[in-house]
C-alpha positions as CSV (number, residue, x, y, z in Angstrom):
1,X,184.5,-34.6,12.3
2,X,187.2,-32.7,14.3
3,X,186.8,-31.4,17.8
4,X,187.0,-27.7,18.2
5,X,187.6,-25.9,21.2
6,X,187.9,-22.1,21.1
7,X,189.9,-19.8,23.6
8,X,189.4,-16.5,23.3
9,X,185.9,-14.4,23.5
10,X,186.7,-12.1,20.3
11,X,183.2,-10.7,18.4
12,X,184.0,-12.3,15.4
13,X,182.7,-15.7,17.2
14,X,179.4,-14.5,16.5
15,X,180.0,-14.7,12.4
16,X,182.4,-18.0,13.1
17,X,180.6,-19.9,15.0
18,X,176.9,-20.3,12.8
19,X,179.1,-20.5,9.6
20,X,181.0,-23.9,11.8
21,X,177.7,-25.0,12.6
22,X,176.6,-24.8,9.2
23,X,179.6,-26.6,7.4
24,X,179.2,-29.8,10.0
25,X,183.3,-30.3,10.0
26,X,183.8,-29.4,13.5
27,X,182.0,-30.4,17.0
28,X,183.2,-27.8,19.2
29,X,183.3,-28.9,22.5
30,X,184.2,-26.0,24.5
31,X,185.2,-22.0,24.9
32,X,187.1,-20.5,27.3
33,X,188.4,-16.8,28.0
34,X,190.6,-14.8,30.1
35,X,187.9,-12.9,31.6
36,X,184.8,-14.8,33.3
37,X,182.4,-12.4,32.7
38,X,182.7,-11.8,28.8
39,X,183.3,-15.8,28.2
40,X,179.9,-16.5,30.1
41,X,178.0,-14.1,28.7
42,X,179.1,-14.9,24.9
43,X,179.1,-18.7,25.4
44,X,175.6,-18.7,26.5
45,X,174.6,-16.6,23.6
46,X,176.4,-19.0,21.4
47,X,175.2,-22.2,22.8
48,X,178.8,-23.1,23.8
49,X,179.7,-25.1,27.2
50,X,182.2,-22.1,28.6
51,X,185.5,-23.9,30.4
52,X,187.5,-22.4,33.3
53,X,190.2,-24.9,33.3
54,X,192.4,-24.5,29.8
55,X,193.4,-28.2,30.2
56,X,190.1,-29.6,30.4
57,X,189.5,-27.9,27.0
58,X,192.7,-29.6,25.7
59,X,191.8,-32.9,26.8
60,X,187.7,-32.3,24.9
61,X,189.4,-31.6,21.4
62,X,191.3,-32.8,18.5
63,X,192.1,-28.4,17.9
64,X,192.3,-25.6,19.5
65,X,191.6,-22.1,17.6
66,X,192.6,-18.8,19.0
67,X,190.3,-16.0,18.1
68,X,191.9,-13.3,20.5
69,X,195.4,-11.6,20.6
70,X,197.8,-15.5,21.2
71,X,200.5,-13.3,23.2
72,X,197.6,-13.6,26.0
73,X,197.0,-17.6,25.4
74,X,200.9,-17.8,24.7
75,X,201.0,-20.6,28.0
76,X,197.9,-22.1,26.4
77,X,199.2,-22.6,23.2
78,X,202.2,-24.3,24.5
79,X,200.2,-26.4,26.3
80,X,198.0,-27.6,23.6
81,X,201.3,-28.2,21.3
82,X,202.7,-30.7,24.3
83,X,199.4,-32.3,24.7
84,X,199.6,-32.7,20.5
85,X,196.9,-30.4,19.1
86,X,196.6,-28.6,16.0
87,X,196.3,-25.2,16.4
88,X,194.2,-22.5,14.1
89,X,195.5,-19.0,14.8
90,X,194.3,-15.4,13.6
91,X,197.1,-13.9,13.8
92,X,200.6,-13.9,15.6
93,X,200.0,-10.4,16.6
94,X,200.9,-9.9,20.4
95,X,203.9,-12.7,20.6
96,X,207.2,-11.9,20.7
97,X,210.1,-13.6,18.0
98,X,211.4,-15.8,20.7
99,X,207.6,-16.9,21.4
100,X,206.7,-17.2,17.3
101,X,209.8,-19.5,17.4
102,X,209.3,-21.8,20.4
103,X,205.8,-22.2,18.8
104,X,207.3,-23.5,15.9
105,X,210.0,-25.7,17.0
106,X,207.4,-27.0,19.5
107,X,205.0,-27.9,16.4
108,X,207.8,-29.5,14.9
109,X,208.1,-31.6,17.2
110,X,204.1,-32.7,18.2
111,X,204.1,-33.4,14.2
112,X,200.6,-31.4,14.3
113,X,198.8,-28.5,12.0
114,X,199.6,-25.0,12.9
115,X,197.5,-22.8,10.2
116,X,197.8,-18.7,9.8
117,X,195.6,-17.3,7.1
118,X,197.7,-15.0,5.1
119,X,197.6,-11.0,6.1
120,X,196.4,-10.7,2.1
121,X,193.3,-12.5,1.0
122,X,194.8,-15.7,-0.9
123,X,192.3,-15.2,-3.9
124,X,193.9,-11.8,-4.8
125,X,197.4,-12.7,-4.3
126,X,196.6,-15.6,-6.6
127,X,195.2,-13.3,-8.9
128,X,198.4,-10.9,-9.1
129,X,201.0,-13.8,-9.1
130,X,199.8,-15.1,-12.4
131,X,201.2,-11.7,-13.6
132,X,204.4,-11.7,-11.6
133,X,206.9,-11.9,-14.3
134,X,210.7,-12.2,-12.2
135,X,210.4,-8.3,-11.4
136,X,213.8,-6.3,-10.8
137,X,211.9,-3.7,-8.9
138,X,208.9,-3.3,-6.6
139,X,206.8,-0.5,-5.0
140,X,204.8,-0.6,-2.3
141,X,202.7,1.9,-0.5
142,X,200.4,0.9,2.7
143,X,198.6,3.7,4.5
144,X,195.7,3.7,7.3
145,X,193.7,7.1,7.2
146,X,193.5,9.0,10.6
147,X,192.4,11.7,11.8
148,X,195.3,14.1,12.2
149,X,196.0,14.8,15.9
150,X,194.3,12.5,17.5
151,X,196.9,9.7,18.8
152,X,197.1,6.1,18.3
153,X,198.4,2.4,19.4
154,X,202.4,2.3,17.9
155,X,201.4,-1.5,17.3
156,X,199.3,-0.5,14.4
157,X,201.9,1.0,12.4
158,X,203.6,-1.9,12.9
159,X,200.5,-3.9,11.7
160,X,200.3,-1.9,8.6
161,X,203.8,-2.2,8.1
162,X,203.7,-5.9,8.3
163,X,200.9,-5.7,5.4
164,X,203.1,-4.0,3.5
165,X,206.7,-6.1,3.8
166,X,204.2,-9.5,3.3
167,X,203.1,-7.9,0.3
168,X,206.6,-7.5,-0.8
169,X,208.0,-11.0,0.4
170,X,204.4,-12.9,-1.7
171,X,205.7,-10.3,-5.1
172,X,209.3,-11.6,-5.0
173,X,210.5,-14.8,-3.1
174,X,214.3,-14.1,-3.4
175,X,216.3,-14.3,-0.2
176,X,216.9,-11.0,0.9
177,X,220.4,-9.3,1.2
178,X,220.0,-6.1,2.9
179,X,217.5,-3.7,4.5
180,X,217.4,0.0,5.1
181,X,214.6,1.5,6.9
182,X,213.7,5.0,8.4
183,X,210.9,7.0,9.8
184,X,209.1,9.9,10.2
185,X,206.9,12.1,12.4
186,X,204.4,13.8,10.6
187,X,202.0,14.2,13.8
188,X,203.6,13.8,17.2
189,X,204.9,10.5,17.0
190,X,206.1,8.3,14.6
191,X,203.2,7.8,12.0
192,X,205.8,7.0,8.5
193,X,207.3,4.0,8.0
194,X,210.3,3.9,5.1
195,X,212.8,0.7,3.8
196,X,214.2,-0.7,1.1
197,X,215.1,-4.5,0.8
198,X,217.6,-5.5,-1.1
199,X,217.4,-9.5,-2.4
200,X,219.9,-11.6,-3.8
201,X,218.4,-12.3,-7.2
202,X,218.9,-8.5,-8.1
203,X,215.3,-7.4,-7.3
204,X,214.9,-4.6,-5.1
205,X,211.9,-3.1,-3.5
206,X,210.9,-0.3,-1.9
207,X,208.1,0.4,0.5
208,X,206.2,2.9,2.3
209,X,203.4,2.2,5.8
210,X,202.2,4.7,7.9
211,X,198.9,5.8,9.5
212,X,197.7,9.0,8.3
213,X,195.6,10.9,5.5
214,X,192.2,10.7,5.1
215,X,191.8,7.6,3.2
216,X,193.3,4.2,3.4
217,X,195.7,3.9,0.1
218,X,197.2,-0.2,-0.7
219,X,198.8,0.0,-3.9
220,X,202.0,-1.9,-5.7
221,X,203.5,-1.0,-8.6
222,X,205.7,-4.1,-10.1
223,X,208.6,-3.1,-12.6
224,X,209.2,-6.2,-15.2
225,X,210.6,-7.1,-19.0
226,X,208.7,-4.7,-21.1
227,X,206.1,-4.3,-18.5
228,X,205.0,-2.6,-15.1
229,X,202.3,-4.1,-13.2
230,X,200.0,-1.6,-11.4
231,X,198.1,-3.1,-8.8
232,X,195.5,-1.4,-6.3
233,X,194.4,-3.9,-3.9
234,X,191.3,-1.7,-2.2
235,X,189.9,-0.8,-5.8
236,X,191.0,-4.5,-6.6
237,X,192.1,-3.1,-10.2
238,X,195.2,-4.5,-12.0
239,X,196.7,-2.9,-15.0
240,X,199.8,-3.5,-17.3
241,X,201.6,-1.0,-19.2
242,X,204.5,-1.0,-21.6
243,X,206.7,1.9,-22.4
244,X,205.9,3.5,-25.4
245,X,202.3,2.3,-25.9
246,X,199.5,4.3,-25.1
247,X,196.6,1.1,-24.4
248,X,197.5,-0.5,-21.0
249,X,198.3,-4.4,-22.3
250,X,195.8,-5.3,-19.0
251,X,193.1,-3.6,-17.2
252,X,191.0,-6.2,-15.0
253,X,188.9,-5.9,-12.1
254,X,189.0,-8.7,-9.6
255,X,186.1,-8.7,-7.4
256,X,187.5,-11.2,-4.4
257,X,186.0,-9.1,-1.8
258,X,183.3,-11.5,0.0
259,X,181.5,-11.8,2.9
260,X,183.5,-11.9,6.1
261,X,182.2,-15.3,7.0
262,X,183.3,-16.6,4.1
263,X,187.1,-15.6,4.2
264,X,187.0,-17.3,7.9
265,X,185.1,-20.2,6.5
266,X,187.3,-21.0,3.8
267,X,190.2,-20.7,6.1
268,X,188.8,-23.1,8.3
269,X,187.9,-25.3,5.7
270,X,191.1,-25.5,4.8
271,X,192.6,-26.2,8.4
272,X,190.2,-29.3,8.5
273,X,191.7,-30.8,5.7
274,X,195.1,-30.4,7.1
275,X,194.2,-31.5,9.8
276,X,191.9,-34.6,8.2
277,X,195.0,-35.5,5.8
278,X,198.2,-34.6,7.1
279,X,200.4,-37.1,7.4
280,X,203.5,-34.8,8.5
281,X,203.7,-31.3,10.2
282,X,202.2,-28.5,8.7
283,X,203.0,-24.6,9.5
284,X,201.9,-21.5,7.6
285,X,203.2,-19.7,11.0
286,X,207.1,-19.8,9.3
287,X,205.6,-17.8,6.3
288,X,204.0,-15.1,7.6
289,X,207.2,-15.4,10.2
290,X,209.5,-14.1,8.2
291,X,207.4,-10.7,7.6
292,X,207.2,-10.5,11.2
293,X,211.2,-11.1,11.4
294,X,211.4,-8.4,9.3
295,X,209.3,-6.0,10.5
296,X,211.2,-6.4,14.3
297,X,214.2,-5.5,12.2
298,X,213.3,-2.5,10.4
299,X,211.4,-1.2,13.9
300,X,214.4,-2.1,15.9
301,X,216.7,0.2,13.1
302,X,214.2,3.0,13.6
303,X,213.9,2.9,17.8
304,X,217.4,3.1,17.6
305,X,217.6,6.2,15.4
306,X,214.8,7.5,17.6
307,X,216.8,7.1,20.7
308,X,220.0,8.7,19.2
309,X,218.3,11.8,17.8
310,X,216.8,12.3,21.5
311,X,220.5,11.8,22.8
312,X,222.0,14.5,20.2
């Protein structure tokens, strides 16, 4: 059994923490939070001995998992590297490159378990990859209805746009060659995400985020020999069509959807055994890195042509 403590005070604890309890893989020795108040209240509702001090938690576990945004736990998660701790994070939403990298060198180093889930669910992108056929071209469209007018958080357009770029990178794992992004303002501020990436095996990809419409719309479209792969990840339908047949060669629904304490679960299931077996290192943060690396790039293109069309 694995000691578990928790930082962060996130809602989600309340489907995490009974399906933990439940499995019997983890003991989880502590929570703490960034703001008193909220980590009281919810560790007494979860039955959870709340800890002020980040390094007494450390010193109670074998793991730590971060349910809340890690830019806030960023000194935290250091810590627990140096004290040799594998780490379970949600996301790497809120850190910065240069902190996503001194996570990872610092993992390197403790020879520990640092586990991501992937932005995708891994039982549809297993599903699609058996039809992945060395593509020479790729679509991608990733949109977020909202209401038009009414402003939002620029971090979610990135968000969707990292959906969309890791969709690309799991579809085709060429090295890429070039980029070329741009955007659009549809509303009042920048609400369209638009780039191509170019990779060195000849594939090429195109790919379209943004945060508007009234529905949300995640579909790919995957150009192959004799074959184009039509995928619709929210209706979880894939189809296959040849030129110059009328019956698609594929039509499937994939029903992968499950409860949201089950996605976490498995995930966590997962980080125990890495944890349980791993002899070396393990990091799933370098995958999911290089969409974030990406993303930085194509934002950093379009805040620079943001800036120059305010200087003309």
């Amino acid at each position: 059994m694995i000691r578990l403590g928790i930082a962060g005070t996130h809602p989600s604890l309340h489907i995490i923490v009974p399906a933990l309890r439940e499995e019997n893989n983890f003991q989880i020795t502590g929570m703490y939070g960034l703001r008193e108040k909220e980590l009281f209240s919810l560790s007494d509702k979860l039955m959870i001995q709340p800890v002020v001090i980040p390094e007494t938690l450390l010193l109670r576990a074998d793991a730590l998992m971060v349910v809340d945004d890690p830019g806030l736990y960023f000194e935290i998660l250091v810590k627990s590297l140096q004290f040799s701790k594998h780490l379970f994070l949600s996301t790497l939403g809120g850190l910065s490159l240069k902190q996503i990298e001194t996570l990872m060198k610092l993992a390197e180093e403790a020879r520990v378990v640092v586990y991501l889930p992937f932005i995708l669910e891994q039982a549809k992108v297993d599903i699609v990859k058996r039809y992945v056929n060395h593509p020479f071209y790729i679509e991608i469209s990733c949109v977020k209805a909202f209401p038009f007018g009414e402003s939002f958080d620029f971090g979610e357009l990135r968000s969707v746009t990292l959906k969309a770029i890791e969709a690309m990178l799991l579809m085709n794992s060429g090295n890429i060659l070039k980029v070329h992004s741009g955007a659009a303002t549809l509303h009042d501020q920048v609400d369209f995400v638009a780039a191509r990436i170019d990779f060195m095996n000849g594939c090429a990809g195109t790919l379209t985020a943004g945060i508007f419409g009234e529905k949300d719309i995640f579909h790919i479209k995957i150009y192959q020999r004799n074959e184009i792969l039509l995928l619709d990840l929210l209706e979880e339908r894939l189809t296959s069509v040849s030129p110059g047949k009328k019956k698609p060669l594929l039509d499937i629904k994939f029903e992968t959807n499950q409860l949201p304490e089950k996605n976490i679960l498995d995930d966590l299931l997962q980080f125990h055994e890495l944890c349980k077996y791993a002899a070396n290192s393990y990091s799933s943060v370098e995958r999911t890195y290089q969409s974030v690396l990406l993303t930085s790039k194509i934002f950093e293109k379009i805040q620079f042509s943001i800036i120059q069309e305010k200087a003309v």
